[in-house]
Every structure is written in C-alpha cells, then in structure tokens.
N, C-alpha and C positions, 0 to 999 in steps of 0.2 A: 253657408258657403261664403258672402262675403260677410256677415257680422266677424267684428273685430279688426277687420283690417284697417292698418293707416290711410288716411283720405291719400297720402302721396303714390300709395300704390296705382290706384284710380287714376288719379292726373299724369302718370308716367306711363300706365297703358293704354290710356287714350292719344297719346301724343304720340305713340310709338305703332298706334292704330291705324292715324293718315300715312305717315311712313312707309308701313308696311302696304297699301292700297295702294299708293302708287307703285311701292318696287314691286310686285305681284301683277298689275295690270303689266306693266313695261316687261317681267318676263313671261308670262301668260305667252305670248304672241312670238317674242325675241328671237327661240329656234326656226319658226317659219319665214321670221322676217329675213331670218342669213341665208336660208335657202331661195327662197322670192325675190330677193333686192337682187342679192349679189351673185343667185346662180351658184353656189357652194354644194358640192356632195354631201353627205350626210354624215360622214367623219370629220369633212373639215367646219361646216358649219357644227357639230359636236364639238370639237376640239377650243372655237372660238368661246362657245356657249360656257364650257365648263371650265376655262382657264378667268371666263369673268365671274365665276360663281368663288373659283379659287382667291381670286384677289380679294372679294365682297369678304369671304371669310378672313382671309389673312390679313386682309390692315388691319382689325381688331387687337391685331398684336400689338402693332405700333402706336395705336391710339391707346392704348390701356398702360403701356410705359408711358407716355407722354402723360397720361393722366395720374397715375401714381406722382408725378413729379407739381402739375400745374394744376390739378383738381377735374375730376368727370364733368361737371357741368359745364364749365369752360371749352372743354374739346365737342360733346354736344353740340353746344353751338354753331362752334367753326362745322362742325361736322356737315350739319343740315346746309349751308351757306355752299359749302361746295358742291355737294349731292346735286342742290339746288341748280348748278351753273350746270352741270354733268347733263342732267333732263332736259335744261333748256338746249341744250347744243345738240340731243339727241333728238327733239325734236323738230328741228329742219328738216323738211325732205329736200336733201341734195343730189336725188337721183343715186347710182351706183360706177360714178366715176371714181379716179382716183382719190379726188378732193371728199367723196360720200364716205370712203372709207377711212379717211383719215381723222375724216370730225366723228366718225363710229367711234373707232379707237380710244382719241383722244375723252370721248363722253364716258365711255365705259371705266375709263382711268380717273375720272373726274368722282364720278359716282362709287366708284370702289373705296375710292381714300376719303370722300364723303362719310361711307359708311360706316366706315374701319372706327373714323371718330366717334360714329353717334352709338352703335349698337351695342359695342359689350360696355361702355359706360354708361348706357342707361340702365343696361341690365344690375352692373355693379350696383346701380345705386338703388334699384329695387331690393337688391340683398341686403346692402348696408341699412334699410328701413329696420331691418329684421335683426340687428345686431341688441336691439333694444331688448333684454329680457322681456319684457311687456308681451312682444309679438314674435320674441323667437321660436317658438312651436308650431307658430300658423308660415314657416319658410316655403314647406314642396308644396301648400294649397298655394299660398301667394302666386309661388310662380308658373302654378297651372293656369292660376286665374291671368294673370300674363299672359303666359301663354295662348291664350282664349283669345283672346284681343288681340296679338297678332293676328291671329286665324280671321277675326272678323271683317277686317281688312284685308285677307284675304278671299274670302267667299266672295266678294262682291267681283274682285280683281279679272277673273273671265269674262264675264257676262259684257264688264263696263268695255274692256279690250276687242271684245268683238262687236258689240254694238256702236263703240265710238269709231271703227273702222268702217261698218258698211254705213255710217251716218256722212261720215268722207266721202264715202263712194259715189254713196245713192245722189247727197243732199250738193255736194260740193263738187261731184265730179274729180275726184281725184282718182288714178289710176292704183291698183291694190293696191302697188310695193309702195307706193308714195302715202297711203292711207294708214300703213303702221304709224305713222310719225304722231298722230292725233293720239293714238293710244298712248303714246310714250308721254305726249304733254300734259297726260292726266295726271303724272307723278307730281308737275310742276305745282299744279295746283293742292294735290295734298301733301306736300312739304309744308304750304306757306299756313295749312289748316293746322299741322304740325307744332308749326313752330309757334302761333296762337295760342296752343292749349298748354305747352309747355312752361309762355311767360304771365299767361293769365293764373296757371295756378302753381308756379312756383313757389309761393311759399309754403305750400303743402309738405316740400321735400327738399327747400332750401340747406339744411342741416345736412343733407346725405351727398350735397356735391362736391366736398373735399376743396382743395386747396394748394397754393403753396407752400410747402411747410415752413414753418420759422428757421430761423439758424438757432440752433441747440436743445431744441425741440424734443423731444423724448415721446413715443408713442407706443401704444399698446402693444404694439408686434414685438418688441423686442422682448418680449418677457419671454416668449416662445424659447424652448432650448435648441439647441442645433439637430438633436437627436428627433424630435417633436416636428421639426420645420422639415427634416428630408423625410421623413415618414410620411405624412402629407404631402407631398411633392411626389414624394415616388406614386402614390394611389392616385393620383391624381392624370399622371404621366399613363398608365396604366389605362386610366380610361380612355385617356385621349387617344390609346392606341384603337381601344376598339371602335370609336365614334367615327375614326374613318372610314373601315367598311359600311357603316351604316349611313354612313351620307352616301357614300358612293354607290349604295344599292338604292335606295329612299329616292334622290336627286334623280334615278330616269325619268316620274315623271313628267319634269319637263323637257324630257329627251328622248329614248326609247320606247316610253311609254306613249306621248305625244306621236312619237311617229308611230305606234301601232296604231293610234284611234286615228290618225289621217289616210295611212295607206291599208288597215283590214277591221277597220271598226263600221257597221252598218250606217248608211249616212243619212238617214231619218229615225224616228221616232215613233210609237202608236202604242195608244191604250195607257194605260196606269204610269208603265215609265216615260212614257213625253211626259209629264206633270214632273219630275225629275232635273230637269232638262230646265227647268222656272227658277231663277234663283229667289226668285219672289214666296213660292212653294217652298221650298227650303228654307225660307227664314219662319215662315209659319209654324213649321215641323219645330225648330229649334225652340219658338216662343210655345209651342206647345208642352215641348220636354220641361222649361224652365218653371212653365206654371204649375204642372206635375208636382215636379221637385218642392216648388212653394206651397203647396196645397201641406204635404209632412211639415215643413221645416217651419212654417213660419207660427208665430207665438199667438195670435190675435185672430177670431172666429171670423172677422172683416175680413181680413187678407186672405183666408183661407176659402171664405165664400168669392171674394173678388177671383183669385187661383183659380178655382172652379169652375166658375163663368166662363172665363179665356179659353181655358182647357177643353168646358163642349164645344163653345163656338169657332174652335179649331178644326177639333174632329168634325164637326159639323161642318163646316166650309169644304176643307178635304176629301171629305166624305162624298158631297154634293157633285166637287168637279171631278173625282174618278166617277163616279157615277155616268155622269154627262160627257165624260171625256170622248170626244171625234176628230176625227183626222189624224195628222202626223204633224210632227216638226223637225225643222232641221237639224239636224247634230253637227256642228264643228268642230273639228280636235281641239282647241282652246280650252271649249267649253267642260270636257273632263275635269279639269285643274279646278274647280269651283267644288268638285266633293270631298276633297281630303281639308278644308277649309272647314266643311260647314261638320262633316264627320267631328270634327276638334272640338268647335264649337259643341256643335250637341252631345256629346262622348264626356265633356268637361265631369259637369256635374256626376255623372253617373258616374268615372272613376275618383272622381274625389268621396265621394259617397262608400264605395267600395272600401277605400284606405281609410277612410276615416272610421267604417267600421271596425277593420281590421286593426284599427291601431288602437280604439278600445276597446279592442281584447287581448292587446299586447301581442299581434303577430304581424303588425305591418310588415313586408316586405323591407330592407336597407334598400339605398337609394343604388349601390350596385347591382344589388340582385332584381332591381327593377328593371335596370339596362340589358343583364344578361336575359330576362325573362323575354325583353322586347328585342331583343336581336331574334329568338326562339319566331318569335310572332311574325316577324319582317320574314322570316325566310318562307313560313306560310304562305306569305301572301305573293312571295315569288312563285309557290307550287302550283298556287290558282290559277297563276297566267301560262306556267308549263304546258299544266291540264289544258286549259283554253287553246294551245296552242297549236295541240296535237291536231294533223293532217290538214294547217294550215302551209300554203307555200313559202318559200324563200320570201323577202321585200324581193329582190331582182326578180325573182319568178313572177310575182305581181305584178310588179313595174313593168317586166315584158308581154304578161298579156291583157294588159291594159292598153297596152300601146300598138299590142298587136288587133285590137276589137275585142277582145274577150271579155268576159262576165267579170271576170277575178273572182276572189274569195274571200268572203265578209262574215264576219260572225256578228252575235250580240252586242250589243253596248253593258249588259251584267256581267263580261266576263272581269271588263274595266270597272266597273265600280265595285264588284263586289272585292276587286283588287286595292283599292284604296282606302275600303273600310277596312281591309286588312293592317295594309301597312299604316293606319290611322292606329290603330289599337297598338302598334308596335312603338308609333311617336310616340303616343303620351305616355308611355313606359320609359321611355330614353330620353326624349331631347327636356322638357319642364323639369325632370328629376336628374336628368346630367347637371343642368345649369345650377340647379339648386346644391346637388353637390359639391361643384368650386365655388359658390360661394359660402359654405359653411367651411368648407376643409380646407381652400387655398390661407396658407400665410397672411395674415391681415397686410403687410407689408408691397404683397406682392400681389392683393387682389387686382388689380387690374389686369395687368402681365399675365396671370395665370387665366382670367377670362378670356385673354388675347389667346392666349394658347388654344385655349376649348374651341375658341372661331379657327383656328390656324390645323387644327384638327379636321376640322369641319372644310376648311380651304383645300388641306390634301385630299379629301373623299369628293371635294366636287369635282378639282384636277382629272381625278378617276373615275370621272361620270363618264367622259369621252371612251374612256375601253365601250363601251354600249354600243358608242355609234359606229367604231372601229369594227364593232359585231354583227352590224347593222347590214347586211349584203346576200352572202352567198347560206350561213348558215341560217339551218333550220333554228325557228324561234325558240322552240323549249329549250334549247342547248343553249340560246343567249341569257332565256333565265334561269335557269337551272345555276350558272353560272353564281349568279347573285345569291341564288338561295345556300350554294354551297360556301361563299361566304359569310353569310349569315351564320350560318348551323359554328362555323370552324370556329367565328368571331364571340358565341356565345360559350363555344367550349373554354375557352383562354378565362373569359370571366369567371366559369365558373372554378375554375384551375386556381387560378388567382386572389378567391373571394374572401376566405379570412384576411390577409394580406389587406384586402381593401377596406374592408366591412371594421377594423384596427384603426384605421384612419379616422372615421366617423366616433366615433367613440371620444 
C-alpha cells in the first residue's frame, strides 16, 4: 500500500494532517456554538454554518488561479499565515454582543481565504508527484492514501473538541458558550505543527511547487489541441455537476445529522457499544486492521510474525474490555463526527485492496463510474436513517415536550453510526477518486483553476447543506432524508447517462 510511493507524498499528507485537526476540531462543535453563543434557530445558525463551508470550498478557485500564475507552494504558505490569524481571532471569547459577532465573521473570512490558498494547491501538488511516469499508476492509491491522513486528523478532531471544552468548564470555570473558544484555539496550534512539517521536509516535494513562469517560456500544455483541452473540460465540468449533490447530502453530518444525535439520539451509552464512544478504541481497531493487512502484504517472515503479534494483542485487549465492559458513558452530539474519520481511515486499506485487485484483472472500475457507484451508496445511507426514522416525532414536536416535562423520543445511537459507515463507503468512492480525476484530466495549464473549481463545486453543495436545516422543524424526519437520498439516486442516474462521454476523457 505504501511501497513505491514518493517520500513527498508523506511530507504533504502529514502537513495537511495538522490542518485538517484543527479545521475538524473547530467544526466539530461550530453548529452548536451558533446556537449557544448567539441564540440562532436552527436555519439560521444552518445558514451561517453552510455559507462558511461554501466559502472554505470556494477560495480554492482563487487560490489555484493565483497559483497557476506565482507557483502552489508559495500561495501554501501565505495560506496557513492567514488561516492562522482567522483561528486566532476565533478564539477569543468575546461573549455574544455585537463586537462577538463581528470578530465571528471577520474569523470565518479569514480562515476561508486561508484555506482557499492552502488546500487544493497542496493537493495539486500531490498529483504533480505523479506526472512522473515512474509513479503514474500508483495516482488513485496516492490520493487515497491522502486521503487517509486527512481522516486522521480528523478522528481525533471530536473527542479533542469536546474534552477541551468541558476542561474549560470543569478546570477554568468558563461558562459553556465561552468554553467553545478553547476548542477553536486547538486549530492554532495545529497549523504551527503544520507549517513545521511542511519546511522540515520540503525538499521531498520541492520540484512540484511550480513557479513564476519565465517570459517566453513554453510548457507542456500547450501541445494539448484545442479539440483534446474542451473535451477534458467538458468531463470534467460534468462531474463537478454532480459533486454538488453529494456534498450537499454528505455535509448534514455536521448539521442535520448533528442535530438528530443532540435532539433524538439516546444520551448514554452501555455494553459493547460505549467501548465506541473511546476514540482511543478506535485507534486500536484501525492499528488492528493495518497489521491484518501487513501480515499478506509484507515481504519478510520478521514483519509478518511482528504483524501477528499486534494483531492478537489487539484482539486480545478488545476482547478483554467488551468482556469487562460496565456501566454507561456519556454520548455528546459532537462526538458522532469521530466515526466517519476513523471508518476512512480503517476502510482505506481494504478499498485499495479491492481495486487493486480488480485492476489485475483488468476490471477496475473508471474513476467516473466509481463516483456514479458512490452517489448509489450515499443515497443508501440516507435510507438507513429514513428507516430509523420512522414514528419518530417532528424536532418541534420534541422540543415541545421536552419543554412541556415529557419523556421525548430517543432511539439508538446504531442508527447514526451505522449511517456513517454507510456514507463512508460512499466517500471513498467519490471524493480520493474525484480528486484524483482532475488531476489526471484537468489541462496541465489549468491545473490549478480546475482543482479550484472541484472545491467551488464542493462550495455550492455546502451552500445547500442549509435546505437541511430549513427542513429542520415541522416535517417529519424520513421526508427530510428521503429528500437526500432522492438526490443521490437522480445525481447517480446523470452519471450514469453521461459515462462514455466521461470515461473518453480518461483515456
């Protein structure tokens, strides 16, 4: 899995590892905080949540022009620098006056155009690793493996968000709304871990940060014909069409989904699944899967007996504490968001494993028809929660008798995770194989620009996270996802409508 890769892949996914810990800590919590701080309904804190998800995607446009012109690694920089100022001003608590909201805003704006520069020119420049014949083959592993290392920096991102909050609370006496601001300062500090790993092993990937071009310069794109460059563009335009539904179904959970596990999700834990609920337990699972995997893959009887060992004294650990497991633990809505992380993570292997068999046999799936597959999967994973859904009440109807003394009505916490393993199987189908897609197909010319676009894609479906929260009230919940899923189904038909067409491009 990783034999063969260039060392820069490595030092680019790790540097994009702190990054992503802290933006995942700070939105972990971010819907709750616009409801808490500032007293917002549940549309318009939606509305705020998702128009910052839309910006986060969309400066990637302008930073990926900007970089086509001055070079990716350059804008990088500046990028993390602003990010940087964005987190710090986000984490003041300045109460919820006028002035609280202003410096909200202004952080969120700070942090969006932060980002715009760092993330699709790092990604660029993971692809450009891969322009090398040497490692052109190993492109959709790379950027799974990518992919993975966001995730990892993700898994941690709940756990750290909720327990640097009640450590506020508990230890420092901060009032809750005031207690988010500690989560969000954790960004601060993994930017600066960030930006460490990035100039410690930059020369790993020095070569792939592009430049200003000369005057009279002549580069590889242009051999492309004009017939060859809109063809490419067009398939490319195509997907971008459907990536929006899928972020905009994908993105509830940090919104609709987030508010199902705060207002009808059971708020304890017992027996086998508290051990769930551990993000410590989940990294065990994961180190378990990987030794698995190393036990086949690896070449040397050492490594495979080392493999081995891990692998019982895994099971064996696990083993022990479902065994032993007593009492209950708390469940916080936060704390959902730590599964579709670690799902990524452990899921890696095993879908690379899959295509990698399948592709020596000569049937891998195209990297479209992997999209259209996982829009199929995504809408699945809407059905789960339909089903779950069924002869729960309205959120209002909750809210009212709650507030009237009543019981309310609380389901399982499996209906939510087994919902996230769902639409986990639907990611690694689409998002590691979208990306990987523009950057084999986009115009060499225009790779940046066109990675801007894939985020600017991704910006309009966060835009339309808020319909969620706008749904968020009087209607019954299966009818909110049902919604999604019937996006999904409609957005996978278009692909499949469309597929020679695209699957023409890759070629």
């Amino acid at each position: 899995m990783f034999k063969g890769q260039p060392k820069g892949l490595f030092a680019l996914a790790l540097a994009n590892t702190g990054e992503r810990f802290g933006y995942y800590t700070m939105l972990a919590v971010f819907a709750l905080f616009l409801r808490e701080n500032f007293g917002f309904e549940a549309g318009t804190a939606g509305a705020i949540y998702s128009t910052f998800l839309g910006l986060v995607y969309f400066m990637p446009l302008v930073g990926g022009i900007l970089a086509d012109k001055f070079g990716f690694g350059k804008m990088v920089t500046i990028g993390i620098t602003i990010m940087f100022t964005g987190y710090l001003l986000l984490s003041v608590p300045l109460g919820s006056n006028t002035i609280a909201m202003v410096a909200m805003l202004a952080a969120l704006l700070l942090i969006s155009l932060g980002t715009g520069l760092f993330k699709g020119n790092l990604q660029v420049m993971v692809g450009n690793l891969y322009d090398d014949p040497k490692y052109a083959d190993k492109r959709d592993a790379a950027f799974s493996l990518f992919y993975m290392a966001i995730n990892i920096g993700a898994l941690f991102a709940p756990t750290a968000a909720v327990k640097i909050k009640q450590w506020a609370m508990d230890s420092l006496g901060f009032a809750s709304n005031d207690a988010y601001h500690f989560s969000f300062a954790v960004a601060c500090a993994a930017l600066i871990l960030s930006i460490a790993i990035y100039y410690i092993f930059r020369p790993t990937f020095r070569h792939v940060e592009g430049g200003e071009r000369k005057k009279g310069e002549v580069a590889v794109e242009d051999t492309l014909t004009p017939a060859e460059t809109k063809s490419r563009m067009t398939a490319l335009f195509l997907v971008f069409a459907v990536v929006i539904f899928f972020w905009m179904a994908f993105h509830q959970n940090g919104l609709t989904l987030t508010y199902f596990a705060d207002e009808f999700t059971q708020k304890t834990s017992t027996g086998i699944q508290s051990l769930t609920f551990n993000v410590w337990n989940l990294v065990l699972i994961i180190v378990g899967v990987y030794a698995g995997f190393s036990i086949f893959q690896s070449e040397s009887k050492k490594a495979k007996a080392i493999s081995g060992v891990i692998l019982a004294g895994v099971i064996g650990y696990l083993a022990y504490k479902a065994i032993n497991v007593t009492g209950s633990v708390a469940v916080s809505a936060p704390i959902f968001q730590q599964f579709n992380p670690f799902y990524v993570v452990a899921l890696t292997p095993v879908s690379m494993a899959i295509f990698g068999a399948l592709a020596a046999k000569g049937k891998e799936p195209s990297a479209p028809r992997k999209i259209a597959y996982g829009m199929i999967v995504a809408a699945a994973g809407f059905a789960v929660m339909a089903f779950g859904s069924f002869g729960l009440p309205t959120p209002d109807a909750q809210a009212a008798a709650l507030e009237a003394g009543e019981a309310g009505v609380f389901c399982s916490a499996n209906w939510l995770i087994s919902t996230y393993l769902v639409l986990t199987f639907a990611e690694l189908l689409l998002s590691p194989m979208g990306i990987s897609f523009v950057s084999k197909v986009a115009p060499p010319k225009y790779k940046g620009m066109m990675m801007g676009c894939w985020f600017v894609a991704t910006a309009i479906g966060n835009m339309l996270v808020s319909v969620g929260g706008f749904l968020w009230g009087n209607i019954p919940l299966w009818i909110v996802w049902s919604v999604f899923l019937g996006l999904c189904l409609l957005s996978a038909l278009f692909m499949f409508v469309m597929m020679k067409k695209l699957e023409a491009a890759t070629k």
